[in-house]
C-alpha positions in Angstrom: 0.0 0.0 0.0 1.4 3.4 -1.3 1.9 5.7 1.5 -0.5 8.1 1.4 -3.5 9.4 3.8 -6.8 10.4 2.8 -9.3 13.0 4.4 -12.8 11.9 6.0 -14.4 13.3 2.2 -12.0 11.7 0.0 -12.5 8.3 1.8 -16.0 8.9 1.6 -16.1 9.4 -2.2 -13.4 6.1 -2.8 -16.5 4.2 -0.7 -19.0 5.9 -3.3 -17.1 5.2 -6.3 -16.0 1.7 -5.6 -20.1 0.7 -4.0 -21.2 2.0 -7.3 -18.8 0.7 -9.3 -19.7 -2.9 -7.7 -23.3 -2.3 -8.2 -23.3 -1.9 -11.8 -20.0 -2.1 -13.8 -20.6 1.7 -14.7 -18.4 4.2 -14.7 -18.8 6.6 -11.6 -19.1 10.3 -13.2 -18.5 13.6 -10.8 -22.2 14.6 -11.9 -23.6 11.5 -10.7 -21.6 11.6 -7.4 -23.0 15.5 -6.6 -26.5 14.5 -7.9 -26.8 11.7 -5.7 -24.6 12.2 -2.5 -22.9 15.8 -2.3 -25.6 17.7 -3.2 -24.2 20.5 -1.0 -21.1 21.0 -2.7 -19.6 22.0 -5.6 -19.0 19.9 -9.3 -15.7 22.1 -9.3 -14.8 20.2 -5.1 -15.9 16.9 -6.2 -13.6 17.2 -9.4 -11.0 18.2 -7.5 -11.3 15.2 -5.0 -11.6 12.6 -8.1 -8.5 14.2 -9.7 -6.7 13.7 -6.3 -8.0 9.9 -5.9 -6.8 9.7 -9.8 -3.4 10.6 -8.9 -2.6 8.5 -6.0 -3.8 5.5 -8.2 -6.9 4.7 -6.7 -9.7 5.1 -9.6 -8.9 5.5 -13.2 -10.6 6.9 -16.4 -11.8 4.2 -18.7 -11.3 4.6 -22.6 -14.7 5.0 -23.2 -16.6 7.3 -20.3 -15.6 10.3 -18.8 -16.5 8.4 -15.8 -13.8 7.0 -13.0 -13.7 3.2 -12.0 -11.6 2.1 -8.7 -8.0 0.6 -9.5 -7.1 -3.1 -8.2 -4.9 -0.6 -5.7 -8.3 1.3 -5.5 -9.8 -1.7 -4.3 -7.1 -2.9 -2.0 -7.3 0.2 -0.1 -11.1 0.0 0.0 -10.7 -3.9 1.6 -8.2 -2.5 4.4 -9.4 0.4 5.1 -12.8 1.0 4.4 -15.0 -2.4 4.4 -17.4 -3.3 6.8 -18.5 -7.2 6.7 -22.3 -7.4 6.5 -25.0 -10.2 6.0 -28.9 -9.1 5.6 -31.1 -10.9 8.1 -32.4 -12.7 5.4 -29.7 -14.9 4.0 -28.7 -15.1 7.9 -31.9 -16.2 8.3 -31.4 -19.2 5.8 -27.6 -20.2 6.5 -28.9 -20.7 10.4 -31.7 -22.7 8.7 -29.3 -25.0 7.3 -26.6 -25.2 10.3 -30.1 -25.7 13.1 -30.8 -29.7 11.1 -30.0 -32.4 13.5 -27.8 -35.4 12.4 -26.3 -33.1 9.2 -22.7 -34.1 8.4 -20.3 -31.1 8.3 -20.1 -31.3 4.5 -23.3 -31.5 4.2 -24.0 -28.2 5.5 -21.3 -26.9 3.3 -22.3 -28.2 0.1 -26.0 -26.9 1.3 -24.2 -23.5 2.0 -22.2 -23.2 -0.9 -25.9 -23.8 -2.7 -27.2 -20.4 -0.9 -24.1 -18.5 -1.9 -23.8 -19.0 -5.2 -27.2 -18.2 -5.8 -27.2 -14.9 -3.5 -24.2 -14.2 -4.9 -23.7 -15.1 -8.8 -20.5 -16.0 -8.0 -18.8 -19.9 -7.9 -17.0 -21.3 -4.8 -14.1 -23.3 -4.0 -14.1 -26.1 -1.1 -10.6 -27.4 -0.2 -11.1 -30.2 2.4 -7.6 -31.5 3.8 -6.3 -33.9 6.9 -5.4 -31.5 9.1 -3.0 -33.8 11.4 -1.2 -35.1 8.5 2.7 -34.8 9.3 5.9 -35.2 7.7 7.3 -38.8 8.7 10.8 -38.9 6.5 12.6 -37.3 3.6 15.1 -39.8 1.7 17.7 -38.7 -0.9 18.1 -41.1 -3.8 21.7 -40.0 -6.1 21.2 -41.1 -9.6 24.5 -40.1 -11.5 26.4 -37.1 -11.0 23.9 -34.5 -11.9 20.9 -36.3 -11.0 19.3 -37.8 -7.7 15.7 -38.8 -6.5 13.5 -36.8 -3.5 11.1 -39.3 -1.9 9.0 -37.8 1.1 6.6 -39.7 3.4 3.8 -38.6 5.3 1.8 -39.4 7.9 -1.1 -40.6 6.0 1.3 -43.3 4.1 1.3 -40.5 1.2 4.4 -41.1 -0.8 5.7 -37.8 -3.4 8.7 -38.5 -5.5 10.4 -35.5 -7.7 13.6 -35.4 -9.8 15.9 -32.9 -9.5 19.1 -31.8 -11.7 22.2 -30.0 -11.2 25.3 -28.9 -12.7 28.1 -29.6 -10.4 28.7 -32.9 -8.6 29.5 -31.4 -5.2 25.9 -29.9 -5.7 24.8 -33.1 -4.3 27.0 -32.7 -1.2 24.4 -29.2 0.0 21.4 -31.0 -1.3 22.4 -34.1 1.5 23.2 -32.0 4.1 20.2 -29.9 3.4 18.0 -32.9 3.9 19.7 -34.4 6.9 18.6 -30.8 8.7 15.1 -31.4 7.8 15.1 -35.3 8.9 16.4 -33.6 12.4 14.4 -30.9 12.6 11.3 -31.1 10.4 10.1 -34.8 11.5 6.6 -34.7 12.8 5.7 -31.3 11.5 2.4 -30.6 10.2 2.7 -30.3 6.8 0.9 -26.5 6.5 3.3 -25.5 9.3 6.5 -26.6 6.9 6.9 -23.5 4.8 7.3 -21.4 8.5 9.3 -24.2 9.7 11.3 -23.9 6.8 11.6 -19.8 7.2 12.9 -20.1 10.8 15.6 -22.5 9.2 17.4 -20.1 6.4 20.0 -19.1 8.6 21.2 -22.7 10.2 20.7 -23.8 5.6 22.9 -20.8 4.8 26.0 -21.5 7.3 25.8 -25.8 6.3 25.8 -25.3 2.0 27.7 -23.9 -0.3 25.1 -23.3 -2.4 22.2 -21.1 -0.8 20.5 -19.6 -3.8 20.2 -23.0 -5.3 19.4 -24.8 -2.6 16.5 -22.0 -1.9 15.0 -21.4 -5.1 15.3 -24.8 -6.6 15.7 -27.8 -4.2 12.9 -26.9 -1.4 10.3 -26.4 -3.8 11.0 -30.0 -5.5 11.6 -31.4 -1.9 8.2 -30.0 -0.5 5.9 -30.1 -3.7 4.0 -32.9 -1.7 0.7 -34.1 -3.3 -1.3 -33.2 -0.4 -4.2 -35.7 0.6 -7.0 -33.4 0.0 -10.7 -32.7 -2.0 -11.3 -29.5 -4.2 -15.1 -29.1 -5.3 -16.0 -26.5 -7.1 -19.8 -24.8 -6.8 -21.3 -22.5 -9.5 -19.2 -21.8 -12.2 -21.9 -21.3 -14.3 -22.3 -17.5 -12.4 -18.6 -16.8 -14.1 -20.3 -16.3 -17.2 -23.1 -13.4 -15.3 -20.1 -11.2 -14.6 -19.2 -8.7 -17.4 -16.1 -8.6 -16.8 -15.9 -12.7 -18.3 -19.0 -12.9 -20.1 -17.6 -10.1 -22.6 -13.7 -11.9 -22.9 -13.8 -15.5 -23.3 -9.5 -15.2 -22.9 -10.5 -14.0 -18.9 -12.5 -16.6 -18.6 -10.6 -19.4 -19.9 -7.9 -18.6 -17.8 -10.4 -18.5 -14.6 -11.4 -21.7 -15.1 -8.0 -23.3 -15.8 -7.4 -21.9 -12.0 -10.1 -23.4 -10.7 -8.6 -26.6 -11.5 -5.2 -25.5 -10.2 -4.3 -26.8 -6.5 -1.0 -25.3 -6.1 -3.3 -21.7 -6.0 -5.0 -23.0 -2.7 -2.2 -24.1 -1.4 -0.4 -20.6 -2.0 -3.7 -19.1 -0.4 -4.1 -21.0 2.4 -0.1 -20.4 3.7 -0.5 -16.9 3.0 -3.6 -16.7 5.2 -1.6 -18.5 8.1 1.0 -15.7 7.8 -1.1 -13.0 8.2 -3.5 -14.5 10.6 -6.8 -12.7 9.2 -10.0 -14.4 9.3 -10.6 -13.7 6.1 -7.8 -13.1 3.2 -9.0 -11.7 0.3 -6.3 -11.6 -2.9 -6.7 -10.3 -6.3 -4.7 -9.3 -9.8 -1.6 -10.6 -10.4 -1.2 -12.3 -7.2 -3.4 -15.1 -8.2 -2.8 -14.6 -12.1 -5.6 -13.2 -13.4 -6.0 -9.2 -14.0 -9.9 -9.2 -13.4 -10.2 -11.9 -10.4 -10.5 -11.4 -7.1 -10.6 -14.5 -4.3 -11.9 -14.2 -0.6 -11.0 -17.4 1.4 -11.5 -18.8 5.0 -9.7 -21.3 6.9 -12.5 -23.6 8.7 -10.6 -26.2 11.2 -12.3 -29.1 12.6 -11.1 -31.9 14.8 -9.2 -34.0 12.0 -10.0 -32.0 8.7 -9.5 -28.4 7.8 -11.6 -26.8 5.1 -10.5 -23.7 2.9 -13.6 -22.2 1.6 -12.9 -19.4 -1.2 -15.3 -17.0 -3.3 -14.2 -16.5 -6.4 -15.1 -13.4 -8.4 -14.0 -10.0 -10.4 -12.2 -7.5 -8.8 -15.9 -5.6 -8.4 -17.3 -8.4 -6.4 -19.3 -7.0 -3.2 -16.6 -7.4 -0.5 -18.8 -6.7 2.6 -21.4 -9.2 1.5 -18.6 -11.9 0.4 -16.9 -11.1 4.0 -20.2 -11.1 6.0 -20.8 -14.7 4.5 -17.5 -15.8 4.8 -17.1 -14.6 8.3 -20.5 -16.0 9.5 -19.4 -19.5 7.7 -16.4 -20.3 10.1 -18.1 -18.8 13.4 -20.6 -21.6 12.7 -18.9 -24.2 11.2 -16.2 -24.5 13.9 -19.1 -23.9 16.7 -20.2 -27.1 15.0 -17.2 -28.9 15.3 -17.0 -27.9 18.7 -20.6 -29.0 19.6 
């Protein structure tokens, strides 16, 4: 976030712009803005303010309105500073519905939720169910020739994930063993979705043993911990993609949404960035899950033995305080279930 501050009026008009913007995929003109919410002051003031929002990167002009929409920076600021979560009594009202039957299985409810959501929403959903006690038992190192050696790692579910790596230079292999041996001493047992911190806390004692850090970094933990998790990923309501303007109108968009939805590693990447910043709700968008037009809310739901990552998936105009209201609402209950 660019470090800038913003009066009570300008945060006010953001609000306006990117609310409106959501509403209808229009372009938010100054006129519009005075008729509807500033009848008291002047088109030359409000101008002023949108020129100001304009140059700190939060809303744009588009090519073809004189009209302002919000940047994905526009909306970033608008998620951190300026959203409040909220859920109308009425789709509260059928949620509790769903969570108050008697003998319902926990997925159950959610494939019951994920029904109500789509629909109030016109927007798909991802459900990412994984074992959440599942630990890393052993890594073994496998040398093939001199440029070549095998990575097999064990969990505790009996899950087995081989990968191949390459290298230039025999003594390569020399780092890439003594890199292992200080995971087998001091990753063993480890949840697997506590690895990547594990693995943080470890760069200094990696960097002191090996020769060759950047390798070793950038190449060999990714191949080591690529694990093919033991997990479900169902997908609810893509057919709402195609209501959306923004990939109704560009079938390129849209291909490339639904390629993602089939993509686990983007969950994954999700999910570990949500445990490193410890919010209830993560929301991401842009280039940080590959699409310019895509936005994805996600919450972490964690049970007794399964955890479940449930994300709405969306453009960047999706209705943030509804999507957080739901999502928000979703875990309270869910985990008050698992705790029942």
């Amino acid at each position: 976030m660019k470090n800038f501050k913003l009066s009570q009026r300008q945060n006010q008009l953001l609000k306006i712009i990117v609310e409106q913007y959501i509403n209808d995929a229009t372009p938010v003109s100054s006129k519009e803005v005075i008729h509807d919410f500033f009848k008291d002051l002047s088109s030359a003031t409000i101008r002023n303010e949108m020129a100001y929002l304009e140059k700190v990167g939060l809303i744009e002009k588009t090519h073809t309105s004189s009209g302002r929409i919000p940047t994905s920076l526009g909306y970033e600021y608008y998620r951190q500073e300026i959203l409040q979560p909220t859920l109308t009594a009425d789709l509260r009202k059928k949620l509790s519905k769903i969570f108050a039957k008697r003998l319902t299985s926990i997925e159950t409810i959610i494939d019951e939720s994920m029904a109500v959501i789509n629909e109030t929403l016109h927007l798909p959903s991802i459900v990412t169910t994984g074992e959440i006690n599942e630990t890393l038992v052993r890594i073994d190192l496998i040398p093939v020739n001199a440029n070549m050696a095998v990575i097999i790692v064990v969990t505790s579910s009996g899950n087995l994930t081989k990968n191949t790596i390459t290298f230039n230079e025999g003594k390569v292999l020399n780092d890439i063993a003594t890199c292992i041996r200080i995971f087998n001493d001091r990753l063993i047992d480890t949840p697997l979705e506590k690895i990547p911190e594990k693995i943080d806390s470890l760069k200094d004692i990696i960097k002191d043993s090996v020769e060759n850090y950047e390798f070793i970094m950038q190449g060999l933990i990714q191949k080591i911990f690529d694990i093919k998790y033991q997990y479900h990923t169902s997908v609810h309501g893509t057919k709402y993609l195609t209501t959306q303007p923004e990939f109704k109108n560009d079938v390129e968009e849209l291909n490339k949404v639904l390629d993602l939805l089939d993509t686990s590693s983007i969950w994954q990447q999700i999910a570990y960035q949500q445990s490193k910043t410890g919010k209830t709700t993560l929301i991401t968008s842009g280039e940080k899950v590959g699409a310019k037009e895509l936005a994805i809310a996600t919450v972490n739901v964690k049970g007794k033995d399964n955890s479940h990552q449930i994300s709405v998936v969306g453009p960047n105009r999706m209705d943030y305080s509804k999507v957080q209201g739901i999502l928000d609402f979703l875990k309270k209950e869910l985990e008050k279930k698992y705790n029942d």
